[in-house]
C-alpha positions in Angstrom: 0.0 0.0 0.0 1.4 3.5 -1.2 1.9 5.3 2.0 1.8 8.7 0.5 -0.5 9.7 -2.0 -0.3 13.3 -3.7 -3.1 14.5 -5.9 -2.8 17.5 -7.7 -4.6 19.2 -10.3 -6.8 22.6 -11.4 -9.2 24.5 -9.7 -12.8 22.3 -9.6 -11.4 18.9 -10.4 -12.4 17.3 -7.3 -9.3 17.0 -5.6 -10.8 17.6 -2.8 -13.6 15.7 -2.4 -12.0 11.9 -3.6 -9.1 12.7 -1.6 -11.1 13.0 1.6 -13.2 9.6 0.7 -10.0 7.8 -0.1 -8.4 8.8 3.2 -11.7 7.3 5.2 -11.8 4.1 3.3 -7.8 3.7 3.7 -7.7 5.0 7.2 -5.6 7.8 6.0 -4.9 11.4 7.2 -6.6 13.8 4.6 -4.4 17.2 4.3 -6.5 19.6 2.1 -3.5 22.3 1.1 -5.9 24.6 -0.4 -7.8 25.0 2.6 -4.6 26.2 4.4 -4.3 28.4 1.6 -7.5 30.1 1.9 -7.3 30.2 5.6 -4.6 32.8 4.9 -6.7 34.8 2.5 -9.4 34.7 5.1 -7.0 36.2 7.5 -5.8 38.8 5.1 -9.9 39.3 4.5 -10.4 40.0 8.2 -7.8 41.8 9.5 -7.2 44.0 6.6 -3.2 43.2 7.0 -0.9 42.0 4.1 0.1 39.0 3.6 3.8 39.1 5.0 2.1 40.1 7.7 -0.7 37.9 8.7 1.6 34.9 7.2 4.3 35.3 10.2 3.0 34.0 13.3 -0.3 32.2 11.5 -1.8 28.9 13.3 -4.0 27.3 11.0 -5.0 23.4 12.0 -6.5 20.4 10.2 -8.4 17.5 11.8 -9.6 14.5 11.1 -12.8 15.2 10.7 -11.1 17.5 7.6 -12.4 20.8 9.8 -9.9 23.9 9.2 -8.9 25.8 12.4 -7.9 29.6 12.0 -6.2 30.5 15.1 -8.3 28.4 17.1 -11.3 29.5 15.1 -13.3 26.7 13.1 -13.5 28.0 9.4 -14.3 25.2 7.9 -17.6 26.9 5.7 -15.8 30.5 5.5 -13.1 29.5 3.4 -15.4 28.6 0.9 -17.0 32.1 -0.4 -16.4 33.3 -3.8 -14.4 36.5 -2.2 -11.5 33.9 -0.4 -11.6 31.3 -3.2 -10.1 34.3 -5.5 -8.0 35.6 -2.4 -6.5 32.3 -2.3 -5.4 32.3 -5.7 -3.6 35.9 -5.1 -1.9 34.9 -1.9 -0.6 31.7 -3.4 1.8 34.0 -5.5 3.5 35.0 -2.8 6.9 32.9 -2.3 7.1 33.4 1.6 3.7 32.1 1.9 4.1 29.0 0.0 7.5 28.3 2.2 5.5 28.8 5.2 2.9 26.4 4.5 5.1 23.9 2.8 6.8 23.7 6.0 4.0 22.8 7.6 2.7 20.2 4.7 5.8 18.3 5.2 5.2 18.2 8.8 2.0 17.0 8.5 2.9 14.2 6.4 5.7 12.8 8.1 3.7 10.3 9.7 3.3 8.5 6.7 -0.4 7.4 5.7 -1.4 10.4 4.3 -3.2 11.8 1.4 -2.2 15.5 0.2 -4.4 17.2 -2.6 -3.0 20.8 -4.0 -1.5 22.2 -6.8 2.0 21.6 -6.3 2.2 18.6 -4.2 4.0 16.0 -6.5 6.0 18.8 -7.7 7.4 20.5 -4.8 5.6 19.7 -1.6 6.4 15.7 -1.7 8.7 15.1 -4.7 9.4 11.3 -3.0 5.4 10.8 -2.5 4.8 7.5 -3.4 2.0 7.8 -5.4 1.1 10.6 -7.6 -2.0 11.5 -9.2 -2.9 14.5 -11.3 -6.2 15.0 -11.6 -8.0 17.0 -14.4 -11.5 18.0 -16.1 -12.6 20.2 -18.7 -13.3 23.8 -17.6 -16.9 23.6 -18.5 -17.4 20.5 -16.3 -15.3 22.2 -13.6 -17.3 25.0 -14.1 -20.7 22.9 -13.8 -19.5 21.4 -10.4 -18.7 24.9 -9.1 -21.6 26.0 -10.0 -24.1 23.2 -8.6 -21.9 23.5 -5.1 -22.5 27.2 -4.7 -26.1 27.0 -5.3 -26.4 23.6 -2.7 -24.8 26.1 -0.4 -27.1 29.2 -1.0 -24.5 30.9 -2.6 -25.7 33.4 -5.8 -24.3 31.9 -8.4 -23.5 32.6 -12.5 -22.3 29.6 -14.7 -20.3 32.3 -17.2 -19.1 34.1 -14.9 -17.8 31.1 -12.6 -16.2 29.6 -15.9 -14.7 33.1 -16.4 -13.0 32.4 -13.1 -12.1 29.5 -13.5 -9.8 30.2 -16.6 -8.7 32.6 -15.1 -7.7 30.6 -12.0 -6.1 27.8 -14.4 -3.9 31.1 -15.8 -2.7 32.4 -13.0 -1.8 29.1 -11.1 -0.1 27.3 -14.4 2.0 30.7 -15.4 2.6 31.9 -11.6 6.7 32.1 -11.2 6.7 30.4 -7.9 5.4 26.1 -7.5 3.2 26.4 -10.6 0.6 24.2 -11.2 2.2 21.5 -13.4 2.2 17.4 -13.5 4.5 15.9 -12.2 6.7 13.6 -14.7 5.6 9.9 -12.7 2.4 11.5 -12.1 -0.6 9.2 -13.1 -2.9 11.7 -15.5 -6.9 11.1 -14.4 -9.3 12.5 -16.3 -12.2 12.9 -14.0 -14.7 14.5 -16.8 -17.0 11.9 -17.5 -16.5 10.0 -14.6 -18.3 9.7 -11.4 -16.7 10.4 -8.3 -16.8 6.8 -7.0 -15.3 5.8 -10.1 -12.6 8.6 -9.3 -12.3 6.8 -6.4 -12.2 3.6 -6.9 -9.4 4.1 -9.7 -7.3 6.1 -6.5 -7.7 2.9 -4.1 -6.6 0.7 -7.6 -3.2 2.7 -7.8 -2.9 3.2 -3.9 -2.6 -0.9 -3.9 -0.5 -1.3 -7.1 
């Protein structure tokens, strides 16, 4: 059994939500990067302070329940507006922030039996991982999932305008200087478009046991 599984992959690909059903049916630790990524922006959000700033001293903390702690505060739900899903994407530029929180990604994985979703985790996070999956979609599918997730949540939402976004997104995270979003060379490529996320899933537990 693969004791460390990265996944990586674009904005709405559902890194996210196999990741954290694999780590339940393996028993694994689920580390959801992104999250830690917009708890930052949420921290920039709130207290008005830059990035350098807020980034210093930050406590951000992830159970096993996948709940996101912001200096002792569960966030779990506010990290997922439309305003910190695009602060995210800005703070993510910043090369002190990544270095903070790629710290703290290799800390959390030392324990081995862990699954680590992200942009950059096969790349840079855990180069030795010993599985690595990049998983993919088209942008209008991406864009569809998005959409449907915001409106299950009560969010307004506009299918355009999230696709718009969504470019965008892949843009900004493929051309950014710093850990861009790339696959990894012995990455496995998964194309999640017309499949169903058990089917995601169960081809994740397949490699996980190869």
């Amino acid at each position: 059994m693969k004791k460390i599984i990265a996944v990586d992959g674009p904005a709405g690909a559902g890194k996210s939500t196999v990741s954290k059903i694999v780590a339940a049916r393996l028993g694994y630790t689920y580390i959801d990067t992104g999250a830690m990524y917009r708890a930052v922006a949420l921290k920039v959000l709130q207290s008005g302070k830059p990035a350098e700033d807020v980034i210093q001293d930050i406590d951000i903390k992830l159970d096993e329940a996948a709940q996101v702690f912001l200096e002792g505060v569960e966030v779990t739900k506010d990290i997922r507006t439309p305003e910190v899903s695009r602060g995210a994407s800005d703070v993510a530029k910043f090369g002190f922030v990544r270095q903070k929180l790629t710290e703290l990604q290799r800390a959390m994985a030392t324990q081995g039996k862990v699954i680590m979703d992200g942009r950059d985790i096969g790349t840079q996070v855990l180069p030795n991982a010993d599985l690595k999956i990049f998983l993919t979609a088209t942008v209008e599918e991406r864009a569809r999932r998005r959409f449907v997730e915001l409106k299950e949540k009560g969010f307004a939402a506009n299918f355009d305008q999230i696709k718009k976004e969504i470019t965008l997104r892949d843009k900004q995270d493929s051309e950014r200087e710093i850990a861009p979003l790339a696959q990894a060379q012995d990455a496995v490529l998964l194309d999640s478009t017309s499949l169903t996320i058990e089917q995601v899933v169960a081809e994740i537990l397949r490699l996980a046991q190869g």
